[in-house]
C-alpha positions in Angstrom: -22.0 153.2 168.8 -19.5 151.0 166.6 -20.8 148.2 168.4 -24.1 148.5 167.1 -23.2 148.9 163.7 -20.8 146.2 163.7 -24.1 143.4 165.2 -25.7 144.8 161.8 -23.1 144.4 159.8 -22.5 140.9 160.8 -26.3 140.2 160.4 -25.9 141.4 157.1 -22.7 139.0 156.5 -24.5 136.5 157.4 -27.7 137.1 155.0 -25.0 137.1 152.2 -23.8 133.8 153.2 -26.8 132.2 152.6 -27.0 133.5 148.9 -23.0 133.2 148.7 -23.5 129.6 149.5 -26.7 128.9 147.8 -25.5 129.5 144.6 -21.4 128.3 144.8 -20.0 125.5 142.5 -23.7 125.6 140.8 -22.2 126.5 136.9 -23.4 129.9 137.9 -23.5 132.0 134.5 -20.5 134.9 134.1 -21.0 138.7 132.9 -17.9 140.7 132.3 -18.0 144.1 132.9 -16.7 147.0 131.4 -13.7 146.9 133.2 -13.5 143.1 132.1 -14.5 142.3 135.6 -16.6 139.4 136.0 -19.9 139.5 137.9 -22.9 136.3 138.5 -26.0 136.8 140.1 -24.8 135.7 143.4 -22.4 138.7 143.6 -25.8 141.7 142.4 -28.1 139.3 144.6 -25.8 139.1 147.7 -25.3 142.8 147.7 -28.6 143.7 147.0 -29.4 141.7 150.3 -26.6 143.8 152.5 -27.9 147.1 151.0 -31.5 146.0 152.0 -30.5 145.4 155.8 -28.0 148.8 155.7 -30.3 151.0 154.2 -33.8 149.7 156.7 -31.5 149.8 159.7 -29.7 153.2 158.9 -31.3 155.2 156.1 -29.5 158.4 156.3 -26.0 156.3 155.8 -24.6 156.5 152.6 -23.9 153.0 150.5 -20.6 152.6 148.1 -21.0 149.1 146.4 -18.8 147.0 144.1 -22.2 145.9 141.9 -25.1 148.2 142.7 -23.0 151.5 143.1 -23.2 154.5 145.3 -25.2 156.8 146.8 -24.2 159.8 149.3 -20.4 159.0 149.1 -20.7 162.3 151.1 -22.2 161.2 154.3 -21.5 161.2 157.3 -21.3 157.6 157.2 -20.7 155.8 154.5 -21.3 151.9 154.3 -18.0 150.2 151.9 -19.4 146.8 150.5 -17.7 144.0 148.4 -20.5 140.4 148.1 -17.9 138.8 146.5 -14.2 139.8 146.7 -12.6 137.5 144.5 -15.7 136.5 142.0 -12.9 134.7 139.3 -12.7 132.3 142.3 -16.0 131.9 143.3 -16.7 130.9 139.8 -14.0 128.3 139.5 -15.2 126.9 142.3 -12.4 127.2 145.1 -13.0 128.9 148.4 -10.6 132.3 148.0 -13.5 134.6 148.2 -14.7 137.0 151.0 -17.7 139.3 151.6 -16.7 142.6 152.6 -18.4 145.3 154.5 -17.0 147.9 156.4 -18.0 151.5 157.9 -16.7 154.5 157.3 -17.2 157.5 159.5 -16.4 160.8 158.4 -13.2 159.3 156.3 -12.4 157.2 159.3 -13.1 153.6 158.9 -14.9 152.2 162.0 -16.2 149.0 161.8 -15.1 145.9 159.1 -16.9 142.3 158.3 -14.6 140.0 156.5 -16.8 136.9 155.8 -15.7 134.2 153.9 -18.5 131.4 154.1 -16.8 128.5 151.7 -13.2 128.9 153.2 -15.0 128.6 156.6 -14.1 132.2 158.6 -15.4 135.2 159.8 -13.7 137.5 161.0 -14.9 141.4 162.7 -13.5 144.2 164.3 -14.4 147.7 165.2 -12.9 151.1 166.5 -12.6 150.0 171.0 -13.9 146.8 170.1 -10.9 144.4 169.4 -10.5 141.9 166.5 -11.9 138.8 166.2 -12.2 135.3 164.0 -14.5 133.0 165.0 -15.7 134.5 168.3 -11.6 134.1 169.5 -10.0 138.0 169.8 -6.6 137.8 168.0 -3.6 140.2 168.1 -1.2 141.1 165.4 2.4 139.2 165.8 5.1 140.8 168.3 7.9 140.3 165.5 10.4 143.5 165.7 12.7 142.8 162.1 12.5 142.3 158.4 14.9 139.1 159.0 12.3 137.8 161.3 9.3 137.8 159.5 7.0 136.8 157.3 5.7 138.5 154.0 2.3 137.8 151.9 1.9 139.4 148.4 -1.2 139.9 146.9 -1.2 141.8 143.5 1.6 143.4 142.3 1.4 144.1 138.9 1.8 147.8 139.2 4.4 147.3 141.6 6.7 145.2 139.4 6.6 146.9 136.3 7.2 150.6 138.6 10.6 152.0 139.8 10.4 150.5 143.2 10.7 147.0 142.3 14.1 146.4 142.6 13.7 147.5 146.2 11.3 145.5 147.2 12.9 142.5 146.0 16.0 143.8 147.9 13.5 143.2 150.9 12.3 140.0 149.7 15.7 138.7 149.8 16.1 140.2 154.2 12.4 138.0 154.8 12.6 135.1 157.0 10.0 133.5 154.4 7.1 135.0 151.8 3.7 133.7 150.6 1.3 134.6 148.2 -1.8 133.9 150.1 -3.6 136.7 148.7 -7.1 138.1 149.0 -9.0 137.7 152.6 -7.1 135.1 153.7 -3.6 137.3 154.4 -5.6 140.0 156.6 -7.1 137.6 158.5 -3.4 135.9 159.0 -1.9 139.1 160.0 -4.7 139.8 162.6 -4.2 136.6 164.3 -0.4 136.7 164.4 0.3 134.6 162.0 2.3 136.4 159.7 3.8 139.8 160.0 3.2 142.0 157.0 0.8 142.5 153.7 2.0 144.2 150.4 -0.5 144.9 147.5 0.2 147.4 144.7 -3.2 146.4 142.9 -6.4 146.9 145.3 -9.9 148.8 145.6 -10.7 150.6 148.8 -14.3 148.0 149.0 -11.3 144.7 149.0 -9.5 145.8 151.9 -11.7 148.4 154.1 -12.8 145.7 156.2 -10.1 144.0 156.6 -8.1 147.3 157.5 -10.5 147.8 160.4 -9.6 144.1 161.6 -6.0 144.4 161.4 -5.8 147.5 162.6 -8.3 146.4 165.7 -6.0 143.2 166.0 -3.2 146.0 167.2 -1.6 146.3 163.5 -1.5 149.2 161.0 -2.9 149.5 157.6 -1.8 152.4 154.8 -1.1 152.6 151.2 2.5 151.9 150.1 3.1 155.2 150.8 2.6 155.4 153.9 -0.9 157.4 153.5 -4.2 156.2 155.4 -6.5 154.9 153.3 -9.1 157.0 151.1 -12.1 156.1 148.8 -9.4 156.3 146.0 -6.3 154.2 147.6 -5.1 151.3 145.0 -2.2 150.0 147.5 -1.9 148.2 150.8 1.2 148.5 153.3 -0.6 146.2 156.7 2.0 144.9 158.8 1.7 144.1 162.4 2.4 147.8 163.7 6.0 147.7 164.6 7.5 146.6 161.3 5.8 149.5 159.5 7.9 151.7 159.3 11.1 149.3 158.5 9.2 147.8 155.3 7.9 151.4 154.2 11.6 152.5 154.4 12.8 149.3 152.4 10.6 149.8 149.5 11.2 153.1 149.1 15.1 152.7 149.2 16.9 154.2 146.6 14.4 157.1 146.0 
């Protein structure tokens, strides 16, 4: 069964792509939201273009998206959907954005898209399917310790201005080496092996569903930062390649 959702996921990934591309580096015009968000027709047309190919293929599944909201968040399953994860990006015109679409199955996320058609990836996974970028399967990394490996931060606002900051940079200080690389482009790393762990303090459950399926398909795990599986209301990441997760969990929380 995943595997058929998954083939119309990616058909709808690639739908998006056409519209994601079509209108990139074009001095697309800006909206802000309320939340001061920003928002361009490519990211209301692109989703309106998944929804369309979700909702004809499966119309008793229930649709959560970042632009054209929600609908039966109460499902049994329950479509996740980003067009554009990082829209101030896609509007200054470099190639740090993703589409996003994943599958949630009675709170269990099954299936995740990660598409990102200007940086030149896609990347899929699914519940007994694997992980894969680019039609190659990847694996998460076999590293075993904090002095070994390698860190990526995405946002951390809430993170360094909360009590467990100094810990964590107690842990930056054990890495072998951190990056910042943020957004799609760290998930997709950690699936193939290429680094070892993912810490966010700043995220909404339609940026990182996908990419949770993925990673955790790649043979990696995926909670918030404390330690919890993720939920239509998680705001923090924890993904590291499985067998450090429990040694960074431990180091952020020291001192508790």
């Amino acid at each position: 069964m995943p595997a058929e959702f998954l083939a119309v996921a990616l058909d709808a990934a690639r739908a998006a792509a056409d519209v994601v591309r079509r209108h990139y580096q074009s001095n697309v015009a800006v909206t802000l939201k309320a939340d001061r968000s920003p928002v361009t027709v490519a990211d209301v047309e692109a989703e309106r273009v998944i929804r369309g190919i979700l909702s004809q293929r499966f119309p008793g599944h229930g649709f959560y998206g970042e632009e054209t909201g929600a609908n039966a968040l109460d499902a049994e399953y329950l479509w996740l959907v980003d067009p554009i994860d990082g829209t101030k990006a896609y509007v200054r015109g470099y190639p740090m954005f993703s589409t996003q679409i994943a599958l949630m199955h009675r709170g269990r996320l099954i299936v995740g898209v990660s598409s990102a058609p200007a940086y030149g990836e896609l990347a899929w996974g699914g519940v007994g399917l694997g992980a894969w970028l680019d039609d190659r399967r990847i694996e998460v990394s076999d590293v075993r310790t904090i002095e070994d490996a390698a860190l990526s931060t995405g946002n951390l606002k809430t993170l360094a201005t909360g009590p467990r900051w100094p810990a964590f940079g107690r842990l930056v200080g054990r890495l072998n080496r951190i990056r910042g690389y943020g957004d799609f482009l760290h998930y997709h790393l950690l699936a193939e092996g290429c680094i070892d762990a993912v810490v966010e303090s700043d995220v909404n459950i339609l940026d990182v569903a996908a990419c949770a399926v993925i990673v955790e398909a790649a043979g990696g795990r995926f909670t918030d930062l404390d330690g919890r599986p993720l939920t239509l209301e998680t705001t923090s990441v924890l993904a590291t390649n499985g067998r450090l997760h429990d040694l960074v969990l431990e180091a952020i929380h020291a001192g508790e």
